[in-house]
Jmol script that loads the backbone (N, CA, C; Angstrom):
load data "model"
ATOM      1  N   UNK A   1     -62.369 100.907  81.931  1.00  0.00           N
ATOM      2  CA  UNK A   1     -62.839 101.493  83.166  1.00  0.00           C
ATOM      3  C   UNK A   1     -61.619 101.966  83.948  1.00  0.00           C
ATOM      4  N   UNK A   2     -61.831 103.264  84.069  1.00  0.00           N
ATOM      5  CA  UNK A   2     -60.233 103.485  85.158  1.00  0.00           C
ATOM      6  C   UNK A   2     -60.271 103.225  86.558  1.00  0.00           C
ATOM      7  N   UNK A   3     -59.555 103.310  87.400  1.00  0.00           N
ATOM      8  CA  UNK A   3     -59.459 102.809  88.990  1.00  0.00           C
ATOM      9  C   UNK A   3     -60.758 103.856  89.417  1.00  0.00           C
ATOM     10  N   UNK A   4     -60.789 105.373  89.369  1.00  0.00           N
ATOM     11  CA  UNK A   4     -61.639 105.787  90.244  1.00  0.00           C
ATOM     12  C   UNK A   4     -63.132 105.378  89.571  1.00  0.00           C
ATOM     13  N   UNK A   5     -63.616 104.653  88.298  1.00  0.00           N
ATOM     14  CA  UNK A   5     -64.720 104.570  88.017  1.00  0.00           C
ATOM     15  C   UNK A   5     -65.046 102.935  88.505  1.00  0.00           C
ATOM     16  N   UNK A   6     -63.834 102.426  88.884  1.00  0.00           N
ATOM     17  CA  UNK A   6     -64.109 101.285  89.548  1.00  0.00           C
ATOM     18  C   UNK A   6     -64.462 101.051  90.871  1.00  0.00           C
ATOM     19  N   UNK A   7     -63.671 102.407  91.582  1.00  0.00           N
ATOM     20  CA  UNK A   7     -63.787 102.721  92.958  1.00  0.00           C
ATOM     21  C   UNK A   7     -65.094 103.111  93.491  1.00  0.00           C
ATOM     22  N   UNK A   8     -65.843 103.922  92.743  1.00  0.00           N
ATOM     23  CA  UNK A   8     -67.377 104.344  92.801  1.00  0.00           C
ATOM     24  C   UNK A   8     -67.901 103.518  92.602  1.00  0.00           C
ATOM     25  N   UNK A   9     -67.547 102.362  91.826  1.00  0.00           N
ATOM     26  CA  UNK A   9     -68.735 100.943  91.456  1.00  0.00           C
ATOM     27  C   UNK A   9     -68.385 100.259  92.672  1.00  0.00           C
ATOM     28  N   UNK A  10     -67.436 100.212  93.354  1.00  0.00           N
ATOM     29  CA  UNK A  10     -67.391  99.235  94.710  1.00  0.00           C
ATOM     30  C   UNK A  10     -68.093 100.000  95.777  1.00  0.00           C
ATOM     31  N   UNK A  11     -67.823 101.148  95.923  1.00  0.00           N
ATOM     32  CA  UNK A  11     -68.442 101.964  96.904  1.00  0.00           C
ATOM     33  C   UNK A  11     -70.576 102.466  96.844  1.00  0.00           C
ATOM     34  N   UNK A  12     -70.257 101.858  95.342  1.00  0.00           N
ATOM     35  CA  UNK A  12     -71.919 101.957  95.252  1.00  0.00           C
ATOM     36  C   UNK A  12     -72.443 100.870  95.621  1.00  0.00           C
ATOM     37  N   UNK A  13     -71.713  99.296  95.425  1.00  0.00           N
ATOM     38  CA  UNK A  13     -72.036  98.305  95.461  1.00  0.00           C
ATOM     39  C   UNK A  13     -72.070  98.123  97.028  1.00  0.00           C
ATOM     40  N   UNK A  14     -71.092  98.596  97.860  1.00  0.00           N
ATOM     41  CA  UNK A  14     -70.845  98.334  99.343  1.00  0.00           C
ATOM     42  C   UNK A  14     -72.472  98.959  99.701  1.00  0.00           C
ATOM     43  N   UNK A  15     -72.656 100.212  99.607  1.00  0.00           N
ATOM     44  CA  UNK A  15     -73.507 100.794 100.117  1.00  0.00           C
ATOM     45  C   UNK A  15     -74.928 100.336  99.834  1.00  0.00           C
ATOM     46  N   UNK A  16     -75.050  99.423  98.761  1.00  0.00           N
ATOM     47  CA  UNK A  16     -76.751  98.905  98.141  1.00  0.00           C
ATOM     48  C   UNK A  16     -76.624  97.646  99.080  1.00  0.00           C
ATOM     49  N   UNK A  17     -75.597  96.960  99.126  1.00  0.00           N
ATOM     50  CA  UNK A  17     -76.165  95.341 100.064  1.00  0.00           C
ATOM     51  C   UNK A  17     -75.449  95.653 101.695  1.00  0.00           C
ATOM     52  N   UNK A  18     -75.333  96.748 102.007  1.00  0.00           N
ATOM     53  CA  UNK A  18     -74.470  96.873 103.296  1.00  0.00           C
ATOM     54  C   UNK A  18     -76.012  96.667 104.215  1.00  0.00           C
ATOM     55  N   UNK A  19     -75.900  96.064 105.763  1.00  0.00           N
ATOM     56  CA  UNK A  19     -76.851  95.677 106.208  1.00  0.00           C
ATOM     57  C   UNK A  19     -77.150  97.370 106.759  1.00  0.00           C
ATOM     58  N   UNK A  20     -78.394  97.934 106.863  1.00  0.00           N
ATOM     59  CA  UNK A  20     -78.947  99.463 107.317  1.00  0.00           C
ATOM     60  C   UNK A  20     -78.970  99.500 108.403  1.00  0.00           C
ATOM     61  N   UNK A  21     -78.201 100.024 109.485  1.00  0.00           N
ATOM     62  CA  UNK A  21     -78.542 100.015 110.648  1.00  0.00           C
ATOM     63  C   UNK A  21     -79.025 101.132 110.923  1.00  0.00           C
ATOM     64  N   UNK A  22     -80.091 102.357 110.387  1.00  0.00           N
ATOM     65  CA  UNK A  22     -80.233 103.148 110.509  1.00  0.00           C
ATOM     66  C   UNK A  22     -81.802 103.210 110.092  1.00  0.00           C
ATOM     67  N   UNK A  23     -82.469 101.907 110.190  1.00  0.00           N
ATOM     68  CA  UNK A  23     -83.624 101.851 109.690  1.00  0.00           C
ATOM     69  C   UNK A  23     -84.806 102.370 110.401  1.00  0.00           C
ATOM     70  N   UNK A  24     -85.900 102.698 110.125  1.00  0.00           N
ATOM     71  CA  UNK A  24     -86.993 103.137 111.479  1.00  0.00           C
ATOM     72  C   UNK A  24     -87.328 101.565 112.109  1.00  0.00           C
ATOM     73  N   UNK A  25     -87.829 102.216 113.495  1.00  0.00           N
ATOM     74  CA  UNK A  25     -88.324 101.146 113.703  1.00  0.00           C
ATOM     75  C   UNK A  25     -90.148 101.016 114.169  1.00  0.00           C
ATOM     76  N   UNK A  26     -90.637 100.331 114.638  1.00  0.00           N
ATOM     77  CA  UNK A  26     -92.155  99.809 114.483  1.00  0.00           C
ATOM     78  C   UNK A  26     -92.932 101.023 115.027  1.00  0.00           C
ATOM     79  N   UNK A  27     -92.347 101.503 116.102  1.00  0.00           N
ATOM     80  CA  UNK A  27     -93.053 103.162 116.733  1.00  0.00           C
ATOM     81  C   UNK A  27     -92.893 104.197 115.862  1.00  0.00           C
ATOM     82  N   UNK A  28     -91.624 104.424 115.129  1.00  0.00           N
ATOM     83  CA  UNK A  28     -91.438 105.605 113.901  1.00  0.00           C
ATOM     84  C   UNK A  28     -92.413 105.212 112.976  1.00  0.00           C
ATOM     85  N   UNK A  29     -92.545 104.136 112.357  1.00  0.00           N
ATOM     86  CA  UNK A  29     -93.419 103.453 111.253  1.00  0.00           C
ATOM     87  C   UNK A  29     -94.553 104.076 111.461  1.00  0.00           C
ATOM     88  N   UNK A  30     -95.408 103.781 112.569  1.00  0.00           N
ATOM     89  CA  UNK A  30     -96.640 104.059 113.100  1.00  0.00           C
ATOM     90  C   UNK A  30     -96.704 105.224 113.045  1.00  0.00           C
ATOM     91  N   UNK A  31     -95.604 106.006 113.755  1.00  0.00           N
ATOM     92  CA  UNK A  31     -96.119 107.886 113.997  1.00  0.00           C
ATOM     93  C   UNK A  31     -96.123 108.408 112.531  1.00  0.00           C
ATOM     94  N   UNK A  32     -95.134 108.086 111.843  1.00  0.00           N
ATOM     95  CA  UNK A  32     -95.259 108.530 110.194  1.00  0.00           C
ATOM     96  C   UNK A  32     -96.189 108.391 109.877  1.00  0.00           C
ATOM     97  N   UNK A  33     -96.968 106.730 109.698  1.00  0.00           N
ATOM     98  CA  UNK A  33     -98.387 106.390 108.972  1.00  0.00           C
ATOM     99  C   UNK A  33     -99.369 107.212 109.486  1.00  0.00           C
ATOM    100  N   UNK A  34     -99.409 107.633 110.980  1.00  0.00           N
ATOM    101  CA  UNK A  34    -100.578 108.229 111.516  1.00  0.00           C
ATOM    102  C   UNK A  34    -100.624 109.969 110.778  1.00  0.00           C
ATOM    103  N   UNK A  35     -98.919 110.088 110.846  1.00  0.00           N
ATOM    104  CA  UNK A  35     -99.317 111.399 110.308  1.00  0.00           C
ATOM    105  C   UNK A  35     -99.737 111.915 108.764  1.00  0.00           C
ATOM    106  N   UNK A  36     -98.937 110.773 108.035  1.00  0.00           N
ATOM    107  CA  UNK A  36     -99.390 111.250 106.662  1.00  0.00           C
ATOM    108  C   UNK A  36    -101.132 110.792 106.773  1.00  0.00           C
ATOM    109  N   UNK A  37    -102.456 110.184 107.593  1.00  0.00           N
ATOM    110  CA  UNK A  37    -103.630 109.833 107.460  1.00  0.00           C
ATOM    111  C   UNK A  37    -104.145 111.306 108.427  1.00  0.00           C
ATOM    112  N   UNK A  38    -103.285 111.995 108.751  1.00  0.00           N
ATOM    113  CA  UNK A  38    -103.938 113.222 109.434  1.00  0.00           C
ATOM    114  C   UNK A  38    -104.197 113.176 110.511  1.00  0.00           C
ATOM    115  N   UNK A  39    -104.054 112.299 111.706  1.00  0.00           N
ATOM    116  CA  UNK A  39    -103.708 111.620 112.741  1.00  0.00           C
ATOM    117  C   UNK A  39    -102.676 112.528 113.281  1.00  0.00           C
ATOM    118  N   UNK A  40    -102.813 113.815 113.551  1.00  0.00           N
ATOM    119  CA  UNK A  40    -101.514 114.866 113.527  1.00  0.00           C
ATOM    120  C   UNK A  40    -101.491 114.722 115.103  1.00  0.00           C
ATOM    121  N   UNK A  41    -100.902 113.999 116.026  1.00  0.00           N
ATOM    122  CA  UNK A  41    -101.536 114.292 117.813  1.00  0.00           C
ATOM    123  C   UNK A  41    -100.561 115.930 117.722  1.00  0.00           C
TER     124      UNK A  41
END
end "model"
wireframe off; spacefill off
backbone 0.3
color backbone group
């Protein structure tokens, strides 16, 4: 394995267990669900 194919395995690994702070939250959840059920306000 050379350094940069090791470097992408750390940087893939950082990014799969890194905590998401960019997640929706309980009001986005809702307006999405309403819209994909056609709930279009």
């Amino acid at each position: 394995m050379s350094f940069w194919q090791f470097m992408a395995a750390v940087n893939g690994y950082v990014a799969a267990n890194a905590p998401d702070d960019k997640s929706l939250d309980e009001t986005e959840i809702d307006e999405i669900w309403d819209w994909m059920n056609g709930d279009r306000r």
